[in-house]
N, C-alpha and C positions, 0 to 999 in steps of 0.2 A: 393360804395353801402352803403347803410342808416341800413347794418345788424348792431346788437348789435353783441362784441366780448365778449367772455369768457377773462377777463385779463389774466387766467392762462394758456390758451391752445392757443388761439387765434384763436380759433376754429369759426363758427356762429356760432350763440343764437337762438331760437325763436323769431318770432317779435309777439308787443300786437298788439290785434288786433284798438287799437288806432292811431297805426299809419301808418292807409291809410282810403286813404281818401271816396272812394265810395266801395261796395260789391255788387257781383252777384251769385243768389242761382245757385249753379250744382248739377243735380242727377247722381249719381256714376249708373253704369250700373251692370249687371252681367260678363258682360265679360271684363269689366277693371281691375278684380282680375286674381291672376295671380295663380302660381300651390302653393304658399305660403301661400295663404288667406288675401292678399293686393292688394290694386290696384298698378298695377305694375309703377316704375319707369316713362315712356312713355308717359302712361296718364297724368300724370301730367305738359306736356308740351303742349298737345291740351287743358287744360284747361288752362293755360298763353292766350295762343294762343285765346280761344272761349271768355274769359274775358274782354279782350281788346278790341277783335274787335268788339265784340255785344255792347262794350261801344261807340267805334265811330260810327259805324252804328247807333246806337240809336239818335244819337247828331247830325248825319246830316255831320259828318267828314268823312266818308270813304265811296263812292259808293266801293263794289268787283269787277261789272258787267260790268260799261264805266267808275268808276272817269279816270281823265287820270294823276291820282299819288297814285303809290301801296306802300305800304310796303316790304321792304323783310328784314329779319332776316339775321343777319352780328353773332351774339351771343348770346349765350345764359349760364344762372347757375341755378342750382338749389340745394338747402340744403335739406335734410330729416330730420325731428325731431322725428315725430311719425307716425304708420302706418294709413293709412284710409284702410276703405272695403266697399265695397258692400252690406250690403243697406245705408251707411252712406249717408246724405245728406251734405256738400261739399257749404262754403262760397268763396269766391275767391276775397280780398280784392285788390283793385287796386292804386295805385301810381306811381308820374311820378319825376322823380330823377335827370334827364336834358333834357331839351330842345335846339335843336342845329339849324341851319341853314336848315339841312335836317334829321336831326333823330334825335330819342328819345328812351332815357330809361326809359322801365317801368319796375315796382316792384311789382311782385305780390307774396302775399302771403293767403295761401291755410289753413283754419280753418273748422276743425270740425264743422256742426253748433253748433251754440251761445259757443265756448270753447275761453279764453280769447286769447291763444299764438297761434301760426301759428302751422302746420302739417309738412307744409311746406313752404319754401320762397326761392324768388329767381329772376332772372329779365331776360329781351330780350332785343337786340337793332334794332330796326327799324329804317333802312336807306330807305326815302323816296325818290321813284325813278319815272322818266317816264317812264310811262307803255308802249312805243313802243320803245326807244332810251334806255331804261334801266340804264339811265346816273342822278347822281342825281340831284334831284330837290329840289326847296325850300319850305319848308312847307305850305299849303295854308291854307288862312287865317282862314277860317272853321276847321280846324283840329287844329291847334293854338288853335284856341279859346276853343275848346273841352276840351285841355288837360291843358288849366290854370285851373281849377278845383282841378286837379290831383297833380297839381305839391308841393310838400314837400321842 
């Protein structure tokens, strides 16, 4: 992964928000906060998740409904830096870290709006599979091409 380390701890960093490459605005709800007064851990995986995909959908890479090659999640990490809430508005910075035969790593990292370091960062991997035989597939060319954009 493309995290900065702490030399001392070897812990992750923050990433800037320099280093990804497209962003999509999210509205944090009322009910993504938790008994804490943050939005809970959880959410922050449906925005990975709503990020990515409204970037291939947009691009003409991912039908949900017939493509006949899905996505499915093999893994997933995510770091906490700082907390978000509710009514905070919520960037979700997007990057693609490798590209494989049939899946991809993306990197997304979650910013405050306009705050330069991430909230949060972290990534999924997406094994692209057929969507009846569930066996993997090769990346099709539309979706390739979407995510050279992405790629760091």
């Amino acid at each position: 992964m493309s995290e900065i380390q702490s030399p001392k701890a070897g812990r992750a960093q923050p990433q800037e928000r320099s280093s990804y490459c497209v962003f999509r605005d999210i509205s944090t709800r009322w009910s993504d906060n938790d008994v804490y007064g943050h939005v809970n851990n959880v959410v922050y995986y449906s925005w990975f998740d709503t990020a990515v995909n409204a970037y291939l959908i947009e691009h003409g890479a991912l039908d949900i409904h017939a493509g006949q090659t899905i996505g499915l999640v093999i893994e997933t990490q995510c770091n906490y830096f700082a907390p978000l809430a509710f009514p905070q508005s919520v960037e979700a910075g997007i990057r693609v870290a490798h590209i494989g035969s049939s899946s991809v790593r993306y990197e997304v990292g979650l910013f405050a709006k306009g705050q330069t370091h991430s909230a949060a960062a972290g990534h999924f991997v997406h094994v692209y599979v057929d969507r009846e035989s569930r066996r993997p597939a090769s990346l099709p060319e539309a979706l390739r091409q979407a995510l050279l954009p992405l790629k760091t």
